[in-house]
Structures are given as structure tokens and as C-alpha cells.
C-alpha positions as CSV (number, residue, x, y, z in Angstrom):
1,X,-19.2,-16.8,-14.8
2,X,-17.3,-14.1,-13.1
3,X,-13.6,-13.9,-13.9
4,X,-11.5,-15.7,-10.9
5,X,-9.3,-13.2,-9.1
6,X,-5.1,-14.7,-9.3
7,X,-3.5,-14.2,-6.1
8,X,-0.3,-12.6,-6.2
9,X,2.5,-13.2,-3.7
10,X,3.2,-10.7,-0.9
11,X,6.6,-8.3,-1.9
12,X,9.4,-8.1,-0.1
13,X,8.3,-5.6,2.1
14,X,11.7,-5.3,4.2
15,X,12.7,-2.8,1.0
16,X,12.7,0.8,1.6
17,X,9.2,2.0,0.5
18,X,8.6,3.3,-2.8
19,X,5.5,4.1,-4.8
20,X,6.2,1.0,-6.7
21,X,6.2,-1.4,-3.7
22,X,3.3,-0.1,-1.8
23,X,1.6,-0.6,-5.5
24,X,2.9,-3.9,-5.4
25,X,1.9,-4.6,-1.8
26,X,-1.6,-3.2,-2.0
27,X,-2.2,-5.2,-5.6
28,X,-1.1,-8.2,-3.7
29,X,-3.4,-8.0,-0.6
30,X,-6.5,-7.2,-2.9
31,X,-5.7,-10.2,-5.0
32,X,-5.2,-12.5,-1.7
33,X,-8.5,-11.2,-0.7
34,X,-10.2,-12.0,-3.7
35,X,-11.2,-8.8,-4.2
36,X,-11.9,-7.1,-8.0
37,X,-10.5,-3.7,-8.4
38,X,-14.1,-2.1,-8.7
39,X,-15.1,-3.7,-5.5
40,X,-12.1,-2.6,-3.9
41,X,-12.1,0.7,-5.0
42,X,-15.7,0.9,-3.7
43,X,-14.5,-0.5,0.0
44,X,-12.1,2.1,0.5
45,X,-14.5,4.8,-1.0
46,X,-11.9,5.7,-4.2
47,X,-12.4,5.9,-7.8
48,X,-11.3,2.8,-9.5
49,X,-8.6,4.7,-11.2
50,X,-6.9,5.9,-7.8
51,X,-6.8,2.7,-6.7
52,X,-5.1,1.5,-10.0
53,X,-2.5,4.2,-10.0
54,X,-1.6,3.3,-7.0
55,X,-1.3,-0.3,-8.0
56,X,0.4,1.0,-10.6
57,X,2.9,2.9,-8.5
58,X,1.9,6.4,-9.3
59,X,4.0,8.7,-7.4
60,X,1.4,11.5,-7.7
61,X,-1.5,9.9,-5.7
62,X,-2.7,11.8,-2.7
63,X,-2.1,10.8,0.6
64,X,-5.6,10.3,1.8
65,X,-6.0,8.0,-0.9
66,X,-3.6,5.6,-0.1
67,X,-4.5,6.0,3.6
68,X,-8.2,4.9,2.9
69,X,-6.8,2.2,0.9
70,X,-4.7,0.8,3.4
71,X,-7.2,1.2,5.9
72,X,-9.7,-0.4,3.5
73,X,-7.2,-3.5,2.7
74,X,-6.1,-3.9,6.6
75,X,-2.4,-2.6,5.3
76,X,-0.5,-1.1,8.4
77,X,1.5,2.0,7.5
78,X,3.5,2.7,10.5
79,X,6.2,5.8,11.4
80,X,8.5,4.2,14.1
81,X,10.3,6.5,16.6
82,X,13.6,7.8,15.6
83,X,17.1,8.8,18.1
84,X,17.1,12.1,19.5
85,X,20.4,13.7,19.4
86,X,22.1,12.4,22.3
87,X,20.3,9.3,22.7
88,X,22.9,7.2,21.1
89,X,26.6,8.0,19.4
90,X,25.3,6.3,15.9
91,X,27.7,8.8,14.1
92,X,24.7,10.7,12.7
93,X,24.7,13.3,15.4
């Protein structure tokens, strides 16, 4: 019988990213997929190990890594648009 997958509750993903939180994040979309770490790992075209460092919260995974993974997991990384100077009188300018 294979091993049942536990799901794991989504973080609070309003928090400023860290290593540890995408880890967090990325654990908890594979487990609400119900998705095995080889299988995942094999999805997003990784070596199991990347994908559990990153889990993990390993600070020294390569970028395209995690980008396949999110890619793989349907995980939206997203730069938004930030104030030229002048466009507002925030202080920081």
C-alpha cells in the first residue's frame, strides 16, 4: 500500500520571502497535490535532493531550480513595479 501523502496548510505567505517560507510554501502545495517528493522532483526535472533543500529552506539553491519548481508546482513568483524617483514623495527619494 503506498504511504498516503498529509497535506500541510498553505503559510502565511503575506511575510517577506525567505528561503524558509518558499520551502514552506513549496512543501505545502506538493503535499495538497498529493504529490511524493520523487514524483515531484521528477515533474519539475530536479534531483530529489534539490527539491528537498528547498523544502528544507536551503539558502544555497540555484535559481533555476526553484524557478522549475515553481513552474512545475503552479507557484507564482512575481516582481511587482516599484516608484520611480519622483513618482510619489514616500520619503524614500
Amino acid at each position: 500500500m503506498a504511504k498516503r501523502i498529509q497535506s500541510l496548510s498553505t503559510p502565511d505567505l503575506t511575510q517577506t520571502l525567505t528561503p524558509e517560507l518558499l520551502g514552506q510554501a513549496v512543501r505545502a502545495r506538493r503535499t495538497q497535490s498529493n504529490l511524493r517528493l520523487e514524483d515531484t522532483a521528477l515533474l519539475c526535472g530536479v534531483a530529489k535532493q534539490t527539491l528537498a533543500d528547498i523544502e528544507n529552506g536551503k539558502p544555497t539553491t540555484q535559481l533555476d531550480n526553484i524557478l522549475k519548481i515553481c513552474h512545475g508546482l503552479g507557484i507564482k513568483l512575481q516582481i511587482l513595479p516599484w516608484l520611480e524617483p519622483g513618482d510619489d514623495s514616500d520619503g524614500w527619494y
